[in-house]
N, C-alpha and C positions, 0 to 999 in steps of 0.2 A: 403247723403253719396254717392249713387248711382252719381248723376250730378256730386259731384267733382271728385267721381274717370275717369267718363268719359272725364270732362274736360282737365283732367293730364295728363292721359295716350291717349288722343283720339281717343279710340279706339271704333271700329263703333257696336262694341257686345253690349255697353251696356242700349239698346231697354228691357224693360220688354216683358217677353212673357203673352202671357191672358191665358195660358193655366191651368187649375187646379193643381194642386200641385204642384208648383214653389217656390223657398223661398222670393217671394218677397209678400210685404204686400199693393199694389198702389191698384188703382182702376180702369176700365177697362173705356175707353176713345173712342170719335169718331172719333179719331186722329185732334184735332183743339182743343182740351185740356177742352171741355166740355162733361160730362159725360150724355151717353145717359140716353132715361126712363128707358128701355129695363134693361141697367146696373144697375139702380140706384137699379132698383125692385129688383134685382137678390141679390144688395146687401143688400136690408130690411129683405128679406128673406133669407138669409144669419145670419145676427144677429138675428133673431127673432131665428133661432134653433138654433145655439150657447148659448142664453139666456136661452132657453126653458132646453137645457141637461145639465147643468151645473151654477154655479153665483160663481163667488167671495168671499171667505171667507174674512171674516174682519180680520182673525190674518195673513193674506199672503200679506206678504211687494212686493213691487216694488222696481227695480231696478233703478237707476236714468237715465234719457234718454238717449240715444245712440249718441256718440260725433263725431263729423263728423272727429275728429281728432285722434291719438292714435292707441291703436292696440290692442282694443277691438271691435268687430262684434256683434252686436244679428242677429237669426234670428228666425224667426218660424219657419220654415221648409223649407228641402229642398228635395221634392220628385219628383224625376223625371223631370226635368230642360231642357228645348228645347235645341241645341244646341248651341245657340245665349247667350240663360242666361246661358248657362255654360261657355262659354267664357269670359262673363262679370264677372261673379261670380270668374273666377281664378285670374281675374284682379282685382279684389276687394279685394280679400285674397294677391297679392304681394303688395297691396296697405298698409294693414294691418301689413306684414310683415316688409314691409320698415320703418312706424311708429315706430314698437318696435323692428328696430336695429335685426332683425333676429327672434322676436319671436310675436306669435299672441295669443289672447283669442277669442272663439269662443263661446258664448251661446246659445243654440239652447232650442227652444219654449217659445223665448221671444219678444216681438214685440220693435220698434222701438223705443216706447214710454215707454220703462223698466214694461211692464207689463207679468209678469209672466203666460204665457196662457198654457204651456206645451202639450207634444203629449204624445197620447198610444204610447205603447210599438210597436206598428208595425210601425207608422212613425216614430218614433224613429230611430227604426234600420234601416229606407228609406234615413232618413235623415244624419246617420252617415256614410251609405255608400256613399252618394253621398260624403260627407265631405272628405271620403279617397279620391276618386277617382278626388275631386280638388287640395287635398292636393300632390297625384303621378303627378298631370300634372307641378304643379310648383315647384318639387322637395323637399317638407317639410317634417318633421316625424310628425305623430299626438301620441295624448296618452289624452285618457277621463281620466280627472283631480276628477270628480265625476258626478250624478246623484242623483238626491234630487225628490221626489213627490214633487206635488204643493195640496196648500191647499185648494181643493174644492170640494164644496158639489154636489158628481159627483160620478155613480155605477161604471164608467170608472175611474181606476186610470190614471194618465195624472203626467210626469216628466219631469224636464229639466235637462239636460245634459250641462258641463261645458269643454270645449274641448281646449287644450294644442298646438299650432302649432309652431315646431322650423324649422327654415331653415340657414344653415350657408351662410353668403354672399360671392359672389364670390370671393371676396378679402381678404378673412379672411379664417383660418383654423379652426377655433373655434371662439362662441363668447364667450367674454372676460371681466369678470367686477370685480373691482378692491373693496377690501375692507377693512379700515383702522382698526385695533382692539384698543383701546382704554379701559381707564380704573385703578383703583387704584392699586399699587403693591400689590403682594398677592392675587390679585383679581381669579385667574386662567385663565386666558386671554391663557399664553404658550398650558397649560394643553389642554384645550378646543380644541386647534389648533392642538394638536399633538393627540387628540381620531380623531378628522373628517378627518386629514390627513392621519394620522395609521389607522383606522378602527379598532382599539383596546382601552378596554376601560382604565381608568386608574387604578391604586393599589392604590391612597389613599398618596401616596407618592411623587407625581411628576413623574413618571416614563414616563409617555406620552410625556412628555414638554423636555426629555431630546436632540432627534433629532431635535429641533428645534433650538438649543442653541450653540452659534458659536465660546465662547467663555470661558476658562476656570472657568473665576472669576464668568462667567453665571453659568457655573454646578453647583460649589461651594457656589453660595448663593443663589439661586433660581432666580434671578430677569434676566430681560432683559436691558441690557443697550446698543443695537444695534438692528437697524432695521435690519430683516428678513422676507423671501417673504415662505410662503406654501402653494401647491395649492391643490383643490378638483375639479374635473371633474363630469360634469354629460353626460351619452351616450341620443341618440336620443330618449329611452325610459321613459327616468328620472331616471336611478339606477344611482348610485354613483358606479367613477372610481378613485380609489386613493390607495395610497403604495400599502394596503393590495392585491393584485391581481396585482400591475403591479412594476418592483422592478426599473424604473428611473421614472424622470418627463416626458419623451420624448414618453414614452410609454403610457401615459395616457394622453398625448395631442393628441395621436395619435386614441386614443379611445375612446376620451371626443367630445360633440358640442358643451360644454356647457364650461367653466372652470369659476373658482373662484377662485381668486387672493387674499391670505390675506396680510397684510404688517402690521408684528406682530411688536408695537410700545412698548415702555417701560414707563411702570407705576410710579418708580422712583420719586418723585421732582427734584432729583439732576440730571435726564435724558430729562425735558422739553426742551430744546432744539432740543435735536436730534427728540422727538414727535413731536413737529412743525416743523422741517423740513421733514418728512414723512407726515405727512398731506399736508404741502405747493408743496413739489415737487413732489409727485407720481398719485396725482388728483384721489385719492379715488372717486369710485361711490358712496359708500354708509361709514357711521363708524359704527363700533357696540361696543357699549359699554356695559363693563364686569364688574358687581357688586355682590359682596360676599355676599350671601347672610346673612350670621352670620355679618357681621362690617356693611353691609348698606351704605349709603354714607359717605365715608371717604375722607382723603386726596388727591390726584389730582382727585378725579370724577368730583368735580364743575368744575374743570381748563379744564377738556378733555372736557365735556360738552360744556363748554361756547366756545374753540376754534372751535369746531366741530359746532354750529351753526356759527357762527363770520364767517366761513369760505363757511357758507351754504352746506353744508354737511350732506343729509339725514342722519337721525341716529337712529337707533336701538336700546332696550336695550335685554341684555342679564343676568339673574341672576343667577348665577353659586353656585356650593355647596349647594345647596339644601335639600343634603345626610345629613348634618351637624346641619341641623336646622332642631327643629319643625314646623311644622304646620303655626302654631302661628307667630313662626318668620319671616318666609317667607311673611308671609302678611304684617306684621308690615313693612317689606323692599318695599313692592312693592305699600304700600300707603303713605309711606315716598318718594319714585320716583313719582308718579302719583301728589303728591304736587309741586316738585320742578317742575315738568314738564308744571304744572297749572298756575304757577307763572307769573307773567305779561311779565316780562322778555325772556320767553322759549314760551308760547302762544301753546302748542301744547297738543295733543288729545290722550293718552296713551291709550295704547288697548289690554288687558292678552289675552295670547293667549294659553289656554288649551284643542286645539282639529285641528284634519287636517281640518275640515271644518273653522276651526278661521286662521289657518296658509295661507291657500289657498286666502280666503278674508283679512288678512292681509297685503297680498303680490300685491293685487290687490290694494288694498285702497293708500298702501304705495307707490305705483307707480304713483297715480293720484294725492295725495294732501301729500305735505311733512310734514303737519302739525299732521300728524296720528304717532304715534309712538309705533309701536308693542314690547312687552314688554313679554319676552320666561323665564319659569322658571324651568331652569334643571339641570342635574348632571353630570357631567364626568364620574364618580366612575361607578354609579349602573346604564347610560345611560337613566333615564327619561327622557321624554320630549325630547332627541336627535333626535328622527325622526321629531318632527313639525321642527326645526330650517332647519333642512336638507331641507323640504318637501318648506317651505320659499325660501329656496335659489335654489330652482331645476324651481320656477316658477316665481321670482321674474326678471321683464325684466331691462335693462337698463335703466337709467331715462332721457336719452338725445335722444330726435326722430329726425330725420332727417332735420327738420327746423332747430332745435337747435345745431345739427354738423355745416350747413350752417354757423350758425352766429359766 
């Protein structure tokens, strides 16, 4: 990662330093790229204490290896950084940034090789300050996503830190990602759109889905039979900026870095059309598809499915009404999806997501392989599960990196 970012940018920072707490993980060299005795020792004995204070637990997973591509980062640490590696290090992070379209992941007390090694709490806070103080030079907002211990047989607790970094591009006022809503009539598709836009929950009635609706015969029978655009903001911290706080759209672009674009489609049969031409013409990032949870899969779900892969179009699902059903049912729905989803034909990895720590790796997984399909199960009405879908979409980057604008 280091050699391609230097080779891109050619910039002459990026030399490791030999110095002790640095974030980088190389080996210390007699500059002719063979490593001294002198070094070698330092580093036997190096490992020998590392083994000696702590090992590996058998139930602590790895990470899988660090891509030289994307806009994903591990590091170990980054304490106290020469000048030299701090320059190379900001160039590393616009390197990251550029990957993910304005936004970065940053793992800290991971080595290169996705091995969870994690720091006390004092490098910890060494190495999150240095992370600000790269994040101020390149103009990004940071925000720790979370902190998890790591699982080892150690008197020192030792944690990794999962760290958030947005930067709007110069050419952009916000970044921008587009999302298709999909789904069978009656599903709550409107409703859904109109709690995260309103910031109010709904009555049970429809009352949420009523600003959304453009059109008389809309109010009057509940359905959508016209596409409609509604957007939700997030600021550079990750709060949600929409109606409820800001009374136009202009005003929460104004105070969003983040925005999300829905392009609410009609569930209808008699409305396929006009669904295919919002899919076809507006180039959805992503679709999320909206299943009732009391009916299950019904009527155009296969159809919106099958256009929405047909079209390669990451996709999502969402199961709504939750309030409505038991228990029992909801599962019954969501191992009736995980079939279809199995099927030879869809090929793809469904993944419940009952927690911020499932939303956050959701959101990461779903960015790396399309074949992942995160699957949220909550309610309008009484607002469950409403924060993970949010918590999703506040961390979830664009899926097109910068090779792929190129092409």
């Amino acid at each position: 990662m280091d050699a391609l970012v230097s080779e891109l940018f050619g910039s002459g920072s990026g030399h490791f330093s030999g110095s002790q707490g640095t974030a980088s993980n190389h080996k210390p060299g007699n500059g002719n790229g063979v490593i001294s005795k002198k070094a070698s020792s330092k580093s036997k004995k190096a490992k020998a204490r590392f083994s000696r204070n702590f090992k590996l637990s058998n139930n602590t997973p790895n990470l899988p290896p660090e891509a030289e591509e994307g806009n994903i980062e591990y590091k170990l640490k980054l304490i106290n950084p020469t000048q030299n590696r701090f320059e190379h290090l900001a160039t590393q992070m616009k390197w990251r940034l550029q990957e993910g379209r304005g936004e970065a992941v940053y793992q800290i007390g991971v080595e290169d090789n996705g091995m969870l090694v994690g720091l006390s709490e004092e490098d910890m806070r060494a190495s999150l300050k240095t992370l600000h103080r790269l994040a101020e030079k390149v103009g990004a907002d940071i925000a720790v996503l979370r902190e998890q211990e790591v699982d080892y047989d150690s008197d020192v607790p030792r944690k990794i830190a999962e760290v958030l970094l947005r930067k709007v591009p110069d050419d952009q006022q916000f970044l921008d990602l587009r999302v298709a809503v999909l789904g069978n009539v009656d599903s709550g598709k409107s409703t859904l759109l109109g709690v995260l836009t309103q910031g109010e929950l709904d009555n049970g009635r429809g009352r949420a889905r009523l600003n959304l609706f453009r059109h008389l015969h809309e109010i009057q029978t509940g359905r959508t039979s016209s596409i409609s655009f509604e957007i939700l903001g997030f600021n550079s911290k990750g709060e949600i900026v929409n109606y409820s706080e800001s009374r136009t759209a202009e005003e929460i672009c104004e105070s969003a870095s983040k925005m999300i674009t829905f392009i609410d489609l009609a569930g209808h049969h008699k409305y396929l059309k006009t669904t295919i031409f919002g899919l076809t013409s507006y180039c959805p990032d992503f679709a999320m598809l909206v299943v009732s949870a009391n009916t299950g899969i019904a009527g155009t779900t296969r159809e919106h499915l099958g256009l929405a892969m047909a079209l390669k179009v990451p996709i999502f699902i969402v199961i709504s009404k939750v309030d409505l059903c038991t228990r029992a049912t909801v599962e019954r729905t969501v191992r009736q999806l995980e079939r279809v989803l199995k099927q030879p034909g869809c090929n793809k990895v469904p993944m419940v997501v009952s927690s911020t720590d499932d939303a956050v790796t959701a959101a990461q997984q779903f960015a790396q392989s399309p074949n992942i399909t995160p699957i949220f199960t909550l309610s309008s009405v009484t607002g469950e599960s409403l924060d993970l879908l949010k918590v999703f979409f506040n961390i979830i980057p664009p899926l097109s990196n910068s090779k792929e604008q190129e092409e």
